[in-house]
N, C-alpha and C positions, 0 to 999 in steps of 0.2 A: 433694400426693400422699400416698401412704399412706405411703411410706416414710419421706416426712420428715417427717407427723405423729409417726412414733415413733420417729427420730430426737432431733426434739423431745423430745416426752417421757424422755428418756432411757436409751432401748433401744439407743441407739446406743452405750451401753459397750461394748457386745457386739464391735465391731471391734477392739476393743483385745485383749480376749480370744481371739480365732479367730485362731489360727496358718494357718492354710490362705489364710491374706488376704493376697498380696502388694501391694506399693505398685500395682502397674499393673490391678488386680481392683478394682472395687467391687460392694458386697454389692450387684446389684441385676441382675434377670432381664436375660436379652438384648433382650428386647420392653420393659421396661422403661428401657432405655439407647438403645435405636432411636431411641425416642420421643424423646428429648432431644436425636440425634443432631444436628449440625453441618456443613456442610460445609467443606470449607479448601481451599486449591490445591495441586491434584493428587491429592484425596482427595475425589470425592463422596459423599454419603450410600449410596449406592445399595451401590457398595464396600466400605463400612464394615460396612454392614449383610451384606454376602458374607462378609467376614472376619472378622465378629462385633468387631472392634477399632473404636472410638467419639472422635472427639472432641466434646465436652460445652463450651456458655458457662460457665462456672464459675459466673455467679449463676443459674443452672437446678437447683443440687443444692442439698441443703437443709445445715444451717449445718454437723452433723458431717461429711458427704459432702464439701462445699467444702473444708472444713478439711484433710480425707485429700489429697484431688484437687491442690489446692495446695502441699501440703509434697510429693510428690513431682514434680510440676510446676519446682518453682523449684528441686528437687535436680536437674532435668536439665539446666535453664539453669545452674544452677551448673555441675554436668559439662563442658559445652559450654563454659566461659569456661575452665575450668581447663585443657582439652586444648589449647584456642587459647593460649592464654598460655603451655602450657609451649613452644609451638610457638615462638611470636613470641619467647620469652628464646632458644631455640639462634638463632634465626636473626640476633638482634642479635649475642651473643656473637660469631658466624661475621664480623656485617659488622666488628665492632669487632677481628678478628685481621687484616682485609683490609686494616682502616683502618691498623695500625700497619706491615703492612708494606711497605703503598707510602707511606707517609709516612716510614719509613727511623727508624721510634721504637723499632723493636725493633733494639736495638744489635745483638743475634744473629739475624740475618737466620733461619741457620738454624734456631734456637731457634723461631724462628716458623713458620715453616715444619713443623716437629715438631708445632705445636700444633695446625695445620690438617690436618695426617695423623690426626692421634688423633679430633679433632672429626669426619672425612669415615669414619672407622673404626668410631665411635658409631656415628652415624648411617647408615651403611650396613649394618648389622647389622640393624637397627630395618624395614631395607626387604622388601618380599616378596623371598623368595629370598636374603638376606643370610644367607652361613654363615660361619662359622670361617678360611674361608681368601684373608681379604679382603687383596687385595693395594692400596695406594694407589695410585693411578695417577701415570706419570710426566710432565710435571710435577705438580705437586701442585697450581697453577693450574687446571688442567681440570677437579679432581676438587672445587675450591672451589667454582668457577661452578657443576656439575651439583648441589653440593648446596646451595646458595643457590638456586639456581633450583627442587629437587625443596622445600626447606623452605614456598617460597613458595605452590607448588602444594596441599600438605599444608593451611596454612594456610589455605586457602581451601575446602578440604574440613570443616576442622575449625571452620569458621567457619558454615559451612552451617546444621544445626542448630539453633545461634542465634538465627541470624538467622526460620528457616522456623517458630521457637518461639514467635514473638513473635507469631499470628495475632489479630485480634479486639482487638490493645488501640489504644488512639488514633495521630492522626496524630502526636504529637510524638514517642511511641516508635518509629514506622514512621519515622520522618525522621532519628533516631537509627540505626537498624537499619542504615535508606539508606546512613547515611555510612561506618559499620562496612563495609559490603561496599564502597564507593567507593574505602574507603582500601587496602582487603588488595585490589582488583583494581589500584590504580595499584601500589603497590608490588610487587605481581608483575610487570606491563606493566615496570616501572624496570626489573628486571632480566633478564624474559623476553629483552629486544631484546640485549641483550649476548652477543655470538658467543664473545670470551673476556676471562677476568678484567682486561683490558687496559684494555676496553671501560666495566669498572666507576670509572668517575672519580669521583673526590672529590664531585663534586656530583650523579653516581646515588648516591656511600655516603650523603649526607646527604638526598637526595630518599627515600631506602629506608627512613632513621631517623626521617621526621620522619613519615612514612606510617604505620611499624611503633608508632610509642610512640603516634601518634594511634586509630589501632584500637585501642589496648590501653585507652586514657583512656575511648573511647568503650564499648567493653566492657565498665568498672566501672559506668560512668555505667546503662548500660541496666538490666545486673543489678540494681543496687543501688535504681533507681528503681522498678521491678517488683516490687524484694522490701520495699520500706515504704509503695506506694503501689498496690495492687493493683488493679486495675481488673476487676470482674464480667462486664466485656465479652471477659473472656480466654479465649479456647479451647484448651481442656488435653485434654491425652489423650498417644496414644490409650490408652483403659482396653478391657480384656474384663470383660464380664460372670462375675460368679463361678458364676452359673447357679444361687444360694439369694435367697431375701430373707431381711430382714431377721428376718423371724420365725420362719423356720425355723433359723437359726446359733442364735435363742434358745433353741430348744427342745433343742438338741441336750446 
């Protein structure tokens, strides 16, 4: 294409230079990016082309374009891993207060108890409509189960993205992806079915931990494979068109 002959050639300095360029923009007309356009699930072409927002095979742009496309591409997947993960640390921390205190390890029952106050007062804060004047609820059991169970939910929301990020690359990453969403769905199911904290026994805390550190393992595994081994079969986006070409940012 023309754009990537001068690319090529050079002219593709010029994005480094053009402040008006965010990561989600590339320099290229909307007719220009149609044409490349992709579909993905739950995103036909047809749409994209309505919203002018584009997902691109990544080896369809030419090498400075791939290069943009990519570094904002795997800064989302990284996003995506970092939100799950800070998700999946409160939610161990919480099983690891539950675990000590039906196992009678916390010689201050109440001291424990304290802890799951303050952690249910975080986190409830953090919720739509969480303001200043969060009362703990009485027991403090109730309020452990609703937020192991709201942690888990989140979790699965935050996991989402991820997973829906990963479109176009091989089956072994799609089989990866698979088990990422198998595990954060059992481990929700562990704990969904629990009426109260009563319910959470020693072998849901460990069915919950072995779930939670398995997503988290398979989380690095995905990213990290994605980010050394990139495959041109990946569909990135979605980008808008900056509505310039490439020759005209030059000329400016």
């Amino acid at each position: 294409s023309t754009v990537g002959q001068m690319v090529v050639s050079g002219m593709g300095s010029v994005l480094e230079k053009s402040e008006e360029l965010v990561d989600h923009y590339l320099p290229m007309t909307d007719e220009e990016l149609a044409k490349l356009a992709t579909a993905v699930e739950g995103f036909e072409t047809e749409q994209q082309k309505q919203q002018q927002s584009y997902f691109v095979r990544l080896g369809s742009l030419s090498t400075k374009l791939r290069h943009r496309a990519l570094q904002h591409s795997l800064g989302k997947l990284q996003n995506a891993r970092r939100s799950s993960q800070d998700v999946l640390a409160q939610l161990q921390r919480t099983l690891d207060l539950v675990e000590h205190l039906k196992q009678g390890m916390d010689q201050k029952l109440q001291g424990g108890q304290e802890k799951l106050q303050q952690k249910w007062l975080e986190w409830s804060k953090k919720q739509p409509g969480g303001g200043k004047d969060l009362v703990p609820p009485e027991p403090v059991e109730s309020g452990t189960l609703a937020m192991l169970q709201g942690l888990t939910q989140q979790l699965q929301s935050s996991c989402q993205p991820l997973v829906s990020s990963l479109q176009g690359l091989p089956a072994s990453i799609q089989d990866t992806a698979g088990q990422v969403r198998q595990n954060v769905e059992e481990l929700r199911a562990a704990l969904a079915s629990a009426a109260s904290l009563q319910d959470v026994t020693g072998s849901v805390l460990a069915q919950a931990r072995a779930h939670a550190t398995k997503a988290r393992q398979l989380m690095d595994e995905l990213v990290e494979h994605v980010a050394h081994n990139t495959p041109l079969t990946w569909l990135v986006g979605p980008f808008a068109p900056s509505g310039q070409r490439l020759v005209d940012l030059e000329m400016k």
